[in-house]
Backbone as XML, in Angstrom:
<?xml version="1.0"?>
<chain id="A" units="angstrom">
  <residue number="1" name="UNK">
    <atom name="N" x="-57.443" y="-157.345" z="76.272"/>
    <atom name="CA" x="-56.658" y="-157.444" z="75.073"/>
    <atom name="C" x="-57.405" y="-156.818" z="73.895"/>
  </residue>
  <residue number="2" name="UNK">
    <atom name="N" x="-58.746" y="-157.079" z="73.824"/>
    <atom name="CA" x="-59.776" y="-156.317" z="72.936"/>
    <atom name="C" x="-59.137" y="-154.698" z="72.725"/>
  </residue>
  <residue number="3" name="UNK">
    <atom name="N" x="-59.563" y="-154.569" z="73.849"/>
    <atom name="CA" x="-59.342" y="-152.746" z="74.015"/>
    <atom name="C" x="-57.926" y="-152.328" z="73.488"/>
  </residue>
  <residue number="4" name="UNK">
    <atom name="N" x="-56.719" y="-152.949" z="74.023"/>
    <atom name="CA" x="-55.502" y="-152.523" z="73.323"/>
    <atom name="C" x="-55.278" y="-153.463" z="71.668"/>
  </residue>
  <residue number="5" name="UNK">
    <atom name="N" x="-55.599" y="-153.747" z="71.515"/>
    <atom name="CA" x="-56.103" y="-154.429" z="69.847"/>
    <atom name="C" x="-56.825" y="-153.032" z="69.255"/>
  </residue>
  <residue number="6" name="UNK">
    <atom name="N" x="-57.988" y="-152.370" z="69.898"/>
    <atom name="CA" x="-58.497" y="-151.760" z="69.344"/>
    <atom name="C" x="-57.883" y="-150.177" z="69.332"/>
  </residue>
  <residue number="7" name="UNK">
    <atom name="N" x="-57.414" y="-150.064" z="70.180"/>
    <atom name="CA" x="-56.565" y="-148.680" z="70.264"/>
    <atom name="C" x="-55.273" y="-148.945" z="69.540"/>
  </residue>
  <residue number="8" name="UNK">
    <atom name="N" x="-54.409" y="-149.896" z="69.252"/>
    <atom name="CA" x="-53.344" y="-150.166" z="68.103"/>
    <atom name="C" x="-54.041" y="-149.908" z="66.951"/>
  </residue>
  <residue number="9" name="UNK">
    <atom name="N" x="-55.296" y="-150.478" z="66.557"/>
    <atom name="CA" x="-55.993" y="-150.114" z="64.884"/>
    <atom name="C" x="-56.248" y="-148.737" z="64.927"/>
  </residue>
  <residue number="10" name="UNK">
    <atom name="N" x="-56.783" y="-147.551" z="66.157"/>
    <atom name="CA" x="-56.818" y="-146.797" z="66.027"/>
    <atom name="C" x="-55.184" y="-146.121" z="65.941"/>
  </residue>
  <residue number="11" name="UNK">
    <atom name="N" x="-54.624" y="-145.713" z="66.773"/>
    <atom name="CA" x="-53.327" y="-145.249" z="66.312"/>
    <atom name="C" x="-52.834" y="-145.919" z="64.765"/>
  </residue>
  <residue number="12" name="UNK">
    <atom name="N" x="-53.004" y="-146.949" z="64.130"/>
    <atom name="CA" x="-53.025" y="-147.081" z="62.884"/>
    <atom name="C" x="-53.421" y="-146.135" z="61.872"/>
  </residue>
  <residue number="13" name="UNK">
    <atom name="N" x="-54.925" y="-145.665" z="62.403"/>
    <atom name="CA" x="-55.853" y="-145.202" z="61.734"/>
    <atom name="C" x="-55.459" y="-143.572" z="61.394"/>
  </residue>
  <residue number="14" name="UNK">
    <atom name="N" x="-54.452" y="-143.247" z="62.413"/>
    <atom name="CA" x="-54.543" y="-141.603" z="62.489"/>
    <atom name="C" x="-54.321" y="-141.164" z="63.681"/>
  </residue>
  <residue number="15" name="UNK">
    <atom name="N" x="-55.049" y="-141.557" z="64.529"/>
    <atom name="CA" x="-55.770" y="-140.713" z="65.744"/>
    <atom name="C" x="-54.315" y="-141.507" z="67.030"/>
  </residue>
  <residue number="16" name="UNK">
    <atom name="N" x="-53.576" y="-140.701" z="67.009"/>
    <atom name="CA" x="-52.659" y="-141.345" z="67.689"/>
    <atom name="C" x="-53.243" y="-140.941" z="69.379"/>
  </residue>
  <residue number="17" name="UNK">
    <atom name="N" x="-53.385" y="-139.846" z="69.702"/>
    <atom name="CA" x="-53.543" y="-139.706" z="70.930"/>
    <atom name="C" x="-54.894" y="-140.147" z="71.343"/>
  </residue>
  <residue number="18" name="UNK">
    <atom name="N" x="-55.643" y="-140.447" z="70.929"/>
    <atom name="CA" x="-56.961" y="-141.111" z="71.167"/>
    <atom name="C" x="-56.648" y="-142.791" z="71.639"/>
  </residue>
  <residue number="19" name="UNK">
    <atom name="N" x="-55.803" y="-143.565" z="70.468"/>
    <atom name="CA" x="-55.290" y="-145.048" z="70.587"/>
    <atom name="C" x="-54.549" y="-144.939" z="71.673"/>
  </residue>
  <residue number="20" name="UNK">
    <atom name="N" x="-53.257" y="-144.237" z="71.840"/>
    <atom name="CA" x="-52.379" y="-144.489" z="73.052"/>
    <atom name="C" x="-53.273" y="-144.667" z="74.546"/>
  </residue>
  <residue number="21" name="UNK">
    <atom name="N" x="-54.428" y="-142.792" z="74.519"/>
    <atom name="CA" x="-55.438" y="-143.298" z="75.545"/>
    <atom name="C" x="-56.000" y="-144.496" z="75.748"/>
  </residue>
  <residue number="22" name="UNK">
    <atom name="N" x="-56.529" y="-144.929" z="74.996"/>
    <atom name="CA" x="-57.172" y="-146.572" z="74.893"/>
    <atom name="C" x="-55.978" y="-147.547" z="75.429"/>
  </residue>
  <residue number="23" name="UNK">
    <atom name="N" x="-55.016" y="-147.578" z="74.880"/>
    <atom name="CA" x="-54.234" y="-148.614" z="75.734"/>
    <atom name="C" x="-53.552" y="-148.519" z="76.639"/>
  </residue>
  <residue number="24" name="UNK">
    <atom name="N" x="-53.170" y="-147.309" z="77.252"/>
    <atom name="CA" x="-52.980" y="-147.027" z="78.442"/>
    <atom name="C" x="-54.280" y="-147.015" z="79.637"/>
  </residue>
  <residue number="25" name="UNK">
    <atom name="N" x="-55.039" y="-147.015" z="79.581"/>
    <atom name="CA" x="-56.535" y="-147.586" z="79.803"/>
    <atom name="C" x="-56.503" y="-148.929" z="80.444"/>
  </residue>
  <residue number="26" name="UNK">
    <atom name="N" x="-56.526" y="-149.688" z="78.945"/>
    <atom name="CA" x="-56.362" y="-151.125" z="79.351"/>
    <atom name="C" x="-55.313" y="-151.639" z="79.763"/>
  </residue>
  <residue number="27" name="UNK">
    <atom name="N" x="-54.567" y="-151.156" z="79.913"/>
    <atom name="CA" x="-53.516" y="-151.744" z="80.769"/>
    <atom name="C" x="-53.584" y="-151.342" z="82.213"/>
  </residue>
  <residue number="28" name="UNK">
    <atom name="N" x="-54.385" y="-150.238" z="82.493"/>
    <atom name="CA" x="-54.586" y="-150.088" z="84.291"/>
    <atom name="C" x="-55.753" y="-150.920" z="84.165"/>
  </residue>
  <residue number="29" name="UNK">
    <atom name="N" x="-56.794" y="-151.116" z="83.284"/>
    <atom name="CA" x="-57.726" y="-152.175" z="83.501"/>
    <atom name="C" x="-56.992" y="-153.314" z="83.895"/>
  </residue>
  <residue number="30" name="UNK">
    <atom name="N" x="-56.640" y="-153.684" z="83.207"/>
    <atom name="CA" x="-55.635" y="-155.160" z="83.261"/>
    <atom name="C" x="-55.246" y="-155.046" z="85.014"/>
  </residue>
  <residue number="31" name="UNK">
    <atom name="N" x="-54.666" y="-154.088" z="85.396"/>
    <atom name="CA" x="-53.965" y="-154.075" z="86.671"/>
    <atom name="C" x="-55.424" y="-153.906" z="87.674"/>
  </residue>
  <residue number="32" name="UNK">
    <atom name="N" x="-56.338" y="-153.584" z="87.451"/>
    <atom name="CA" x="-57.573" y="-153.609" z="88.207"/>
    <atom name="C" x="-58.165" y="-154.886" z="88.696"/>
  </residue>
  <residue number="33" name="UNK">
    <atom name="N" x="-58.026" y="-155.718" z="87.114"/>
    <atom name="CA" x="-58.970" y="-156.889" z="87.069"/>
    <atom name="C" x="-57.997" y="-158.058" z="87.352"/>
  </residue>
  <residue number="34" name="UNK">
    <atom name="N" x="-56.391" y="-157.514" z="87.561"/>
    <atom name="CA" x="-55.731" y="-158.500" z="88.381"/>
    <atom name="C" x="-55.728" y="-158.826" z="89.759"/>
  </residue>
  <residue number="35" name="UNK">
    <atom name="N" x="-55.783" y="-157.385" z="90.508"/>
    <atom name="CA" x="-56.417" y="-157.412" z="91.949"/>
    <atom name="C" x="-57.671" y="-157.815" z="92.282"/>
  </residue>
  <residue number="36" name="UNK">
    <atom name="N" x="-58.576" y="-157.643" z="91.325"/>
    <atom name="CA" x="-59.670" y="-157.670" z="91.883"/>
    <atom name="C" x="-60.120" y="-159.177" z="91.941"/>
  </residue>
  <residue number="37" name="UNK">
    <atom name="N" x="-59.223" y="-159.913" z="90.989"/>
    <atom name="CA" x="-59.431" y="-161.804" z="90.835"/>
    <atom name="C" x="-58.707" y="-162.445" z="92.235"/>
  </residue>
  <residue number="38" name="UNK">
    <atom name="N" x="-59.181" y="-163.130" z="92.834"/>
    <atom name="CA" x="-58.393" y="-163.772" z="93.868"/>
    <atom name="C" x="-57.471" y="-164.635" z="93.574"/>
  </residue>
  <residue number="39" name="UNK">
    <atom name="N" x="-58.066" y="-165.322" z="92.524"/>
    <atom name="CA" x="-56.918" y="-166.379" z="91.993"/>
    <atom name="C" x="-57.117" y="-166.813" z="90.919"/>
  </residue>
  <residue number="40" name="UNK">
    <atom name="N" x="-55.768" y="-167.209" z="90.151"/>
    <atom name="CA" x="-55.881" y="-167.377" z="88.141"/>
    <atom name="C" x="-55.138" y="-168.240" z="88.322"/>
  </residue>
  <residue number="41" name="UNK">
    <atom name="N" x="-55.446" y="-169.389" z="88.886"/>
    <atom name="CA" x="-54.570" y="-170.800" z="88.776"/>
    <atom name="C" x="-53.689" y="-171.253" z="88.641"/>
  </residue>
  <residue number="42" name="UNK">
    <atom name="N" x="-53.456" y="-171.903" z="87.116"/>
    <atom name="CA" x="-51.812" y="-172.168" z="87.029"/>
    <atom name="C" x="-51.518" y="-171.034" z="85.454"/>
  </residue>
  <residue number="43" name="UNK">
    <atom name="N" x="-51.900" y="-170.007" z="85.574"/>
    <atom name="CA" x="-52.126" y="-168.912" z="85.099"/>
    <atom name="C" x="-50.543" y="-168.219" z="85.676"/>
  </residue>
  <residue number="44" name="UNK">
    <atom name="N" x="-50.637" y="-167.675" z="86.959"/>
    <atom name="CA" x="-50.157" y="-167.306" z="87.971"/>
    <atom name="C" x="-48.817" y="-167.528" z="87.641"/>
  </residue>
  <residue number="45" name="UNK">
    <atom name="N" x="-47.879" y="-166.767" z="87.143"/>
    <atom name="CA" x="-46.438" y="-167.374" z="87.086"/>
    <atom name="C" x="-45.440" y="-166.022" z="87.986"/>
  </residue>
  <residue number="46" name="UNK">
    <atom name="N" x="-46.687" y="-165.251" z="87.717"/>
    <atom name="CA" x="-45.517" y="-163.971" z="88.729"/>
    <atom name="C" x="-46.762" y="-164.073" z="89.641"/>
  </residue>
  <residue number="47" name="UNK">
    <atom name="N" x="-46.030" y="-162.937" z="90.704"/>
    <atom name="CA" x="-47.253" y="-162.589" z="91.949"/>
    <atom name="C" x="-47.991" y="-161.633" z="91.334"/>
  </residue>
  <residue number="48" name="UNK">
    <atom name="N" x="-49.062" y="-161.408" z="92.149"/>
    <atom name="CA" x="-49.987" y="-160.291" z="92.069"/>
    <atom name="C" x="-49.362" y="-159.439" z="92.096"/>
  </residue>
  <residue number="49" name="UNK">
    <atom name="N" x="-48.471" y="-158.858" z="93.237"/>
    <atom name="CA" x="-48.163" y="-157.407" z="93.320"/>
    <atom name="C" x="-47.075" y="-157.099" z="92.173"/>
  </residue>
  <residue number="50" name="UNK">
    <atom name="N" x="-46.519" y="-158.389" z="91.623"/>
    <atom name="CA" x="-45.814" y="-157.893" z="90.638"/>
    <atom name="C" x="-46.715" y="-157.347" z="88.869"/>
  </residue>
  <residue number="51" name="UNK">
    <atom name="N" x="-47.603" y="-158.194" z="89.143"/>
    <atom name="CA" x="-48.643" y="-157.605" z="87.946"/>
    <atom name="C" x="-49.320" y="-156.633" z="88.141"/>
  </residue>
  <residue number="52" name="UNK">
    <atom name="N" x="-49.421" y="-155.703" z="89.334"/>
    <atom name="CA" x="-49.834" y="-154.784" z="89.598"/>
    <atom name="C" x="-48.799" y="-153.803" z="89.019"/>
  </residue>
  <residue number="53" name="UNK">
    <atom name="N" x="-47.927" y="-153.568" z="90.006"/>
    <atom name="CA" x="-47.159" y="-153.082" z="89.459"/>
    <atom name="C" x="-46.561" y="-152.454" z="88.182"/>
  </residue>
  <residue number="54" name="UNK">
    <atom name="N" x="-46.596" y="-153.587" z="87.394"/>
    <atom name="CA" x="-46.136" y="-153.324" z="86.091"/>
    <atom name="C" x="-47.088" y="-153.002" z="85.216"/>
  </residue>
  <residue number="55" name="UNK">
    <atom name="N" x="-48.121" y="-153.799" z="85.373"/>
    <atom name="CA" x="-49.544" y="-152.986" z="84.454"/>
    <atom name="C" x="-49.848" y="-151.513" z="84.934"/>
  </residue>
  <residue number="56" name="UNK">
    <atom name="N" x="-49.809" y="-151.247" z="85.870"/>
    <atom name="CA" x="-50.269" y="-150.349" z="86.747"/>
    <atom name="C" x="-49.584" y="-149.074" z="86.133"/>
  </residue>
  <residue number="57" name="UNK">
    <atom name="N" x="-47.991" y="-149.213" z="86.325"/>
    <atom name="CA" x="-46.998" y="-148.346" z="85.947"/>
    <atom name="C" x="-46.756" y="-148.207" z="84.208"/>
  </residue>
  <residue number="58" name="UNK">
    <atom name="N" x="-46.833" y="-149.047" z="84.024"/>
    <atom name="CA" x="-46.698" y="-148.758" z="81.919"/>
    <atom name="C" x="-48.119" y="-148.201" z="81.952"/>
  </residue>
  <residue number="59" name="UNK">
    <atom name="N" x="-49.211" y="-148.669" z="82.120"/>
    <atom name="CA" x="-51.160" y="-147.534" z="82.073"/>
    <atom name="C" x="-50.637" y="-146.350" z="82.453"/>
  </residue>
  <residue number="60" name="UNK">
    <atom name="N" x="-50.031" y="-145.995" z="83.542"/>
    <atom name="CA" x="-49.424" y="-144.607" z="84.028"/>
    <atom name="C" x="-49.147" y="-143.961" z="83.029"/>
  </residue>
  <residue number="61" name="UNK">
    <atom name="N" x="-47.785" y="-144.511" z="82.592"/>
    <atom name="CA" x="-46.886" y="-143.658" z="81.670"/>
    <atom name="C" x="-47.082" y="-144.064" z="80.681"/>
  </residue>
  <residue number="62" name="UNK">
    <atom name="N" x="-48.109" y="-144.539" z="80.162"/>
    <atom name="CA" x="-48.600" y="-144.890" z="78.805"/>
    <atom name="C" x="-49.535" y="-143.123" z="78.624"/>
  </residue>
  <residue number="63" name="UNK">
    <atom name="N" x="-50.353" y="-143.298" z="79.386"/>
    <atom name="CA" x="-51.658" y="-142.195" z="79.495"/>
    <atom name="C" x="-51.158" y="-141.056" z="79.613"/>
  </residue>
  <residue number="64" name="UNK">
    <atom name="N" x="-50.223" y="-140.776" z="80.446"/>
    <atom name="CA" x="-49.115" y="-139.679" z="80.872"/>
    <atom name="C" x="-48.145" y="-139.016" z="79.364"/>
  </residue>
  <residue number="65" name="UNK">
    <atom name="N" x="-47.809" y="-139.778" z="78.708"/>
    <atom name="CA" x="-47.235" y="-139.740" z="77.343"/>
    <atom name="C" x="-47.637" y="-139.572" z="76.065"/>
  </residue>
  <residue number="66" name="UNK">
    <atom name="N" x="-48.987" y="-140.062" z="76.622"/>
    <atom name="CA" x="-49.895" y="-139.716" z="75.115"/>
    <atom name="C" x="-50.991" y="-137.922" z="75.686"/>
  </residue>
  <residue number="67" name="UNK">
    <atom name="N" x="-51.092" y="-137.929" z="76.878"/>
    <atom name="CA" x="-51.269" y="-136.757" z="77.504"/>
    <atom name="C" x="-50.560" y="-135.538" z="77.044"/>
  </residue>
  <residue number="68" name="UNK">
    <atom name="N" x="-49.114" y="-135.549" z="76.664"/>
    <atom name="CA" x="-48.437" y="-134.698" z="76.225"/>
    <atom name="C" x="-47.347" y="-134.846" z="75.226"/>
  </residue>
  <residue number="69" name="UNK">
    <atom name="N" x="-48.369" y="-135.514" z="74.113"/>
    <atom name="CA" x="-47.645" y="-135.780" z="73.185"/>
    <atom name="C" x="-47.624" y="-134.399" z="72.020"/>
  </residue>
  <residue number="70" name="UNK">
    <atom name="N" x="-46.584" y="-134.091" z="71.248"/>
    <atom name="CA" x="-47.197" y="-133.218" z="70.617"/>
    <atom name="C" x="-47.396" y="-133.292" z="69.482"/>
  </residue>
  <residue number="71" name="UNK">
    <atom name="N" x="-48.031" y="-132.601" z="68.471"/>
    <atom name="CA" x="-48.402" y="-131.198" z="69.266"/>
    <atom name="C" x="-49.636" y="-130.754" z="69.850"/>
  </residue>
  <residue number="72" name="UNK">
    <atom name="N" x="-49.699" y="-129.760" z="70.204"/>
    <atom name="CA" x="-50.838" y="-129.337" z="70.888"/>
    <atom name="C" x="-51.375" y="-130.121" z="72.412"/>
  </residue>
  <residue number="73" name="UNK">
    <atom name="N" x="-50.176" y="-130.467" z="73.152"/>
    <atom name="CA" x="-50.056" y="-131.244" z="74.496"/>
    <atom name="C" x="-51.564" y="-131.115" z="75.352"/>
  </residue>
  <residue number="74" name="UNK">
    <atom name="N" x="-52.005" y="-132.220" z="75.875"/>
    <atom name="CA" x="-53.129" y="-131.999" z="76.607"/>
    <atom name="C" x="-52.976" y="-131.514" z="78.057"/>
  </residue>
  <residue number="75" name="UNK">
    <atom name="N" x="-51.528" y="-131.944" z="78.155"/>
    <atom name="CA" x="-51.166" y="-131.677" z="79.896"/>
    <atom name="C" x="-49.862" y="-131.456" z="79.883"/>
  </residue>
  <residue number="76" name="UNK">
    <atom name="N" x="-49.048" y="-130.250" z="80.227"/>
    <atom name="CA" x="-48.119" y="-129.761" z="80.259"/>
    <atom name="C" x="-47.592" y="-130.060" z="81.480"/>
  </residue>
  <residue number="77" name="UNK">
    <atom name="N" x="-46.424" y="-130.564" z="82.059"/>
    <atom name="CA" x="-45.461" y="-130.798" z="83.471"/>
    <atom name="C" x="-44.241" y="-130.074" z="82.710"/>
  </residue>
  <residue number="78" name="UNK">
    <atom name="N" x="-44.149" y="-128.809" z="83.805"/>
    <atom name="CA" x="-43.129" y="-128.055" z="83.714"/>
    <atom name="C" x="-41.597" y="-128.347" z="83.676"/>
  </residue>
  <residue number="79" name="UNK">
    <atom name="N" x="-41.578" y="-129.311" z="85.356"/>
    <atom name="CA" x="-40.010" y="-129.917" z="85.152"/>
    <atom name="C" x="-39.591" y="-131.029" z="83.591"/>
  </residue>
  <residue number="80" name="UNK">
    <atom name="N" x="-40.407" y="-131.282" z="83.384"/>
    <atom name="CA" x="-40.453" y="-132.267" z="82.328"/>
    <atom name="C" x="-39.811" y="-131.321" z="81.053"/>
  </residue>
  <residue number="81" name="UNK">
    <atom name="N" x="-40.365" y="-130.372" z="80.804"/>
    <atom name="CA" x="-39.818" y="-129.121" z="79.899"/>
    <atom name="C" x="-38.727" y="-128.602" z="79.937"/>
  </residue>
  <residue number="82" name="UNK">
    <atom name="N" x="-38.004" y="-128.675" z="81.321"/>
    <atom name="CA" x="-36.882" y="-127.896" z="81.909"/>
    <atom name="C" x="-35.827" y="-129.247" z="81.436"/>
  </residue>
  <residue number="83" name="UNK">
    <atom name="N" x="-36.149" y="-130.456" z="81.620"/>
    <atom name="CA" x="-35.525" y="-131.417" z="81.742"/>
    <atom name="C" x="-34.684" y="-131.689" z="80.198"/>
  </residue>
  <residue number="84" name="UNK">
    <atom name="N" x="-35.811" y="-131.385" z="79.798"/>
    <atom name="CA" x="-35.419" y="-131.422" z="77.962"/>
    <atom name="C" x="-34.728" y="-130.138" z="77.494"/>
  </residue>
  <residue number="85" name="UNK">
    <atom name="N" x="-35.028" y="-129.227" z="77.883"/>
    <atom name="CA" x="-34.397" y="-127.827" z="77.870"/>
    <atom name="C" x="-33.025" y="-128.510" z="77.681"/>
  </residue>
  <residue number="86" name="UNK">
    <atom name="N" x="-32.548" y="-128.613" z="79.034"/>
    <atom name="CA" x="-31.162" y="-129.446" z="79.966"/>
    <atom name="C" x="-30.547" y="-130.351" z="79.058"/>
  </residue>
  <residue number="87" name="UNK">
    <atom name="N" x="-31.043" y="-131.025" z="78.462"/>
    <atom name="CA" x="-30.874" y="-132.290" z="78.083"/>
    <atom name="C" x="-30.496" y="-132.190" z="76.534"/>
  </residue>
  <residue number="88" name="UNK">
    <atom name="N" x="-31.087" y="-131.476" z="75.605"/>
    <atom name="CA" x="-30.891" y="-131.539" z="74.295"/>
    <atom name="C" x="-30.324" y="-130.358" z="73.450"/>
  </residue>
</chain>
């Protein structure tokens, strides 16, 4: 929670694609340090694989989004370009 606390003050700050990195980060952390715990007690209200999952997949497309945000994109996906082409 630190880490995405601290990447929200940064995207505050300016530095948007730097913050988004940071919390897309911690949120596959999050999905790391959920597998990697055997058990979180009465913590536990979904399953594991469902907190995998979902941390797992928003860190994805968190990192993925701030990757090619613009301007000046760090990582270009072509169909993604075509799609918007299409689309707007």
């Amino acid at each position: 929670m630190g880490v995405t606390g601290l990447g929200l003050l940064i995207v505050a700050a300016g530095a948007f694609r730097v913050g988004t990195l940071l919390i897309g980060l911690a949120m596959i952390g999050g999905a790391v340090l959920r597998w990697a715990l055997p058990s979180v007690g009465m913590l536990a209200v979904r399953s594991r694989f469902t907190d995998l999952i979902t941390y797992g997949g928003l860190g994805a497309a968190i990192l993925l989004l701030s990757l090619m945000a613009q301007p000046h994109p760090w990582l270009k996906v072509p169909f993604l370009e075509d799609i918007l082409h299409f689309t707007v």
